[in-house]
N, C-alpha and C positions, 0 to 999 in steps of 0.2 A: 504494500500500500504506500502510495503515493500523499504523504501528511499535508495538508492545506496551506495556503498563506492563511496565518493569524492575523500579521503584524504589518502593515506598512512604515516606511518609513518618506514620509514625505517633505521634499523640498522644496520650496518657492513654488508649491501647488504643483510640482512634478512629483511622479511616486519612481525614488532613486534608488529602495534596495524593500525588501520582503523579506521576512520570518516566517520559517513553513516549522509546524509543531501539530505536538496532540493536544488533549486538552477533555478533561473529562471531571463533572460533577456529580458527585453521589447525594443521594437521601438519604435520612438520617436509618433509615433499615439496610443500609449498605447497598442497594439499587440505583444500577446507573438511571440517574435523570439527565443528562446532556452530555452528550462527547463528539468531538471532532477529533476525526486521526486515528491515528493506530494508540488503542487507548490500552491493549491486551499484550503488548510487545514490551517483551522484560527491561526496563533500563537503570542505571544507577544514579540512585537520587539524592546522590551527595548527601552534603549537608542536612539535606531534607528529613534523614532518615536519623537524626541526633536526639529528634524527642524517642523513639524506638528504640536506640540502641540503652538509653536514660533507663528504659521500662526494662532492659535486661539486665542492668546491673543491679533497680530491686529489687527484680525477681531474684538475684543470685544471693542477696543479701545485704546490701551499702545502707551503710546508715549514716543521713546526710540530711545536711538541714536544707530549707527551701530554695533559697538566695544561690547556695553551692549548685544543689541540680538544676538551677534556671541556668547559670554558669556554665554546666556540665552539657546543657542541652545546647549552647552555644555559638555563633560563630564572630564570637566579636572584634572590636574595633583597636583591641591593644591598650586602648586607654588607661589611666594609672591603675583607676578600679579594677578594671576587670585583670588587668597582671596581678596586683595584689590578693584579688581573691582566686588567683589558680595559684599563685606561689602560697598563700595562706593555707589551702586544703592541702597541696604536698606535706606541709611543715607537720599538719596537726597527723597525718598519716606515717611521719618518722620518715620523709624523703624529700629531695633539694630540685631545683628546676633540673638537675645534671639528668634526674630518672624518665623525664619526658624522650618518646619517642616523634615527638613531631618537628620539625627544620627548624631551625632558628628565624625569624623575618621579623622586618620590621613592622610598627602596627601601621592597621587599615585609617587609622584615624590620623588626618594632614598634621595639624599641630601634634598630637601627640608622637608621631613619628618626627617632625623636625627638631621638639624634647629632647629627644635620646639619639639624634642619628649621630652623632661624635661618639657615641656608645657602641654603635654598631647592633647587629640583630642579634635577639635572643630568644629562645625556646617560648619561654613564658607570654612575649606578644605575638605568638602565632595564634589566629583566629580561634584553631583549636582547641588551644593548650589546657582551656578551661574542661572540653570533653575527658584529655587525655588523663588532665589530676583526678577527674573522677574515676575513670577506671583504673590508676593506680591506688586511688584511695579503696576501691572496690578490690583489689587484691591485696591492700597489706590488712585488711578487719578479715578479710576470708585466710589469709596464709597461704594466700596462692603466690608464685614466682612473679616479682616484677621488671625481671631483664627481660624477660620474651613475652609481657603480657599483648602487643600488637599484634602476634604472629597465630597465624587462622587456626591454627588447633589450640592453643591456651585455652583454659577452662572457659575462660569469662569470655573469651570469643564464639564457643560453643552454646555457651546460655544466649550471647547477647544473637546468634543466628537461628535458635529455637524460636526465641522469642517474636524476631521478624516475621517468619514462618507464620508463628499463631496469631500475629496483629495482622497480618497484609490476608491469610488465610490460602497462601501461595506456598510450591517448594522452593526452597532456594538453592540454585543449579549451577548458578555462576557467581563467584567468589574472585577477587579484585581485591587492588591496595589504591585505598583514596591518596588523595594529593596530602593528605598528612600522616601519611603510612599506617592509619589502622587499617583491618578488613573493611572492605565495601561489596554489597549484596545486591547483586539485580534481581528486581519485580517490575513489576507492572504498574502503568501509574492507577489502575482501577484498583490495585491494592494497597498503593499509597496513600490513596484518597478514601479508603475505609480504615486502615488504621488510624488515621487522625480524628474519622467519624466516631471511631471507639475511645479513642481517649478521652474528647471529652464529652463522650456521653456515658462514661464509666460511671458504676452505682458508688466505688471508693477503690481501695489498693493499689498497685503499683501506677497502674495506668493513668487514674485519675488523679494523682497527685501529681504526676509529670505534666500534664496538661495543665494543675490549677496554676505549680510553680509558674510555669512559665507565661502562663498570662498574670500574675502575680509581681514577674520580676520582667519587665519586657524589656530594660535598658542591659541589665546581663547578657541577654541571647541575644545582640547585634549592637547596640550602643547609640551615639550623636547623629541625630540625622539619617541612621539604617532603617531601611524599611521595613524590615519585622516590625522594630521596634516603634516605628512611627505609624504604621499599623492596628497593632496591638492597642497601643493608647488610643488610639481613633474610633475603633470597632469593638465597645465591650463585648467581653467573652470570647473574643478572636483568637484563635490559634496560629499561627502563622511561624513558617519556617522553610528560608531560602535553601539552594543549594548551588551548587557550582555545573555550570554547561547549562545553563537556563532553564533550573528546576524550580519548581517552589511547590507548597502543598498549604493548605488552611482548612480551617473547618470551623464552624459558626456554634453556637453553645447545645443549636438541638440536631448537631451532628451532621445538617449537611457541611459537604465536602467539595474540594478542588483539589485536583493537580493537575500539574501542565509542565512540559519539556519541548522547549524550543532547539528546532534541529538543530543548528547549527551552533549552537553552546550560548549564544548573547545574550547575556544578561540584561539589556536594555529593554529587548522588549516585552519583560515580566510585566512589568510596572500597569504599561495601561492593559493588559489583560488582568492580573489581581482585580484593579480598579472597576472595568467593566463588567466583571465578572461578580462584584459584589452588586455594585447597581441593576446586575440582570436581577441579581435576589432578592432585590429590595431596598438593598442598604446604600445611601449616601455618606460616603466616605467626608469626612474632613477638610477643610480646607488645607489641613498639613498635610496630609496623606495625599490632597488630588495633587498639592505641588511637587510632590516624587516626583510625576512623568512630565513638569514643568523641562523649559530649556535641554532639552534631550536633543535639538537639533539646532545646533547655532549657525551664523554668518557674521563674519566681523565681531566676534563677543556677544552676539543679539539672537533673541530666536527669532529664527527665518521657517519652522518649519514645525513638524509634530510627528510623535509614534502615534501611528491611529490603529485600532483594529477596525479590522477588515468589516466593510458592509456584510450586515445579514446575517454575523457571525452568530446570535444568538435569535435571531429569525425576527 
């Protein structure tokens, strides 16, 4: 299957490049209600899949306070906070930034990276890093090995690909190393977009506490100006969670669901599909949130142009 144009991108009223993607919404009973594209074609949903992996480290046993798993569920900006609090959850688990497996980079945040660039990168401002201390926190309470906790057979990689399985309600066949070296799991995005529909529409336990955390803590899981985070505050009870190669997934508090994977990885033209996408539901977004998909297309410093979705897209 040939995936649709979603997205235009147009300039000075020329349409100069297209986003072809899937794009598919569930009901709160896990039934597709709208999909465009290959919605059944397994792919990996980065980032996306950090509130799920979150759910398998309570399942194994972590015991974490709320702020840490919003933290944990993740991809933030570097900012001092959010270093502080993955370097803080190593400390309190008896290990140093040295025990992260993820690259050293500098943060996503402008100021916060011009801060420290005479420092150079470190472990602790990778987007992750906050995922990464919780699953080393989640092996040093359990007394599992923390040199190879990244590596796909470790225990806690095990639990945390069980767990996938039973939230997406898919196998998982194909097994991958994300861009910060833990395991990554390809599904489907129709099983994306019901594991989210479960979280939070979960009655309590591991599930529903990862979904409260992090619509609880929404500056944790992206930070100044991200758009989870600017999201979240816009849309009570929003769930929301990007990923990398132009994923994202959200779900609304009575479980309907979205995810969507834009083919060709660009993260640009999330923004006005999320945005559309809530307005098909009902929901008017923010005037913070509808500025996300502001100046997306400049000329001279100025916008000259807009990401639109495509006429008709939702009929």
């Amino acid at each position: 299957m040939t995936n649709p144009v979603l997205v235009e991108v147009v300039r000075s009223g020329f349409v100069e490049s297209t986003h072809r993607g899937a794009l598919v919404i569930t009901a709160p009973d896990g039934s597709v209600r709208f999909s465009a594209g290959d919605i059944g074609r397994p792919v990996y949903p980065r980032s996306s899949n950090k509130p799920l992996q979150a759910v398998g480290m309570l399942r194994a046993g972590l015991t974490i306070d709320d702020e840490d798993l919003a933290l944990g569920c993740g991809s933030h900006n570097g900012e001092p906070g959010h270093v502080e609090g993955a370097l803080s959850m190593l400390s309190r688990a008896g290990l140093t930034e040295d025990a992260l497996a993820c690259p050293p980079a500098f943060p996503l945040h402008e100021p916060s990276m011009l801060a420290v660039a005479a420092a150079g990168k470190r472990r602790a401002a990778m987007n992750c890093s906050g995922k990464h201390a919780a699953m080393l926190t989640t092996c040093a309470q359990l007394g599992w090995a923390t040199e190879d906790y990244a590596a796909a057979n470790h225990p806690l990689q095990k639990v945390i690909q069980d767990t996938i399985g039973d939230l997406t309600s898919e196998t998982i066949e194909t097994v991958g190393v994300d861009g910060c070296g833990a395991p990554l799991f390809a599904f489907s995005l129709t099983g994306l977009a019901r594991s989210f529909g479960r979280l939070v529409t979960a009655m309590g336990g591991p599930d529903r506490r990862v979904a409260d955390a992090v619509r609880a803590h929404p500056w944790q899981v992206a930070g100044t100006g991200r758009e989870d985070t600017v999201l979240m505050r816009s849309v009570e009870g929003l769930l929301s969670k990007g990923g990398a190669e132009g994923v994202h997934a959200f779900a609304l508090p009575d479980g309907t669901a979205l995810a969507l994977k834009i083919d060709d990885g660009n993260a640009r033209a999330r923004i006005p599909l999320l945005l559309a996408t809530l307005r098909h539901l009902g929901i008017d977004p923010s005037d913070e949130a509808s500025g996300l998909a502001r100046n997306a297309v400049l000329g001279g410093g100025k916008p000259v142009g807009e990401l639109k979705v495509t006429d008709g897209l939702f009929g």
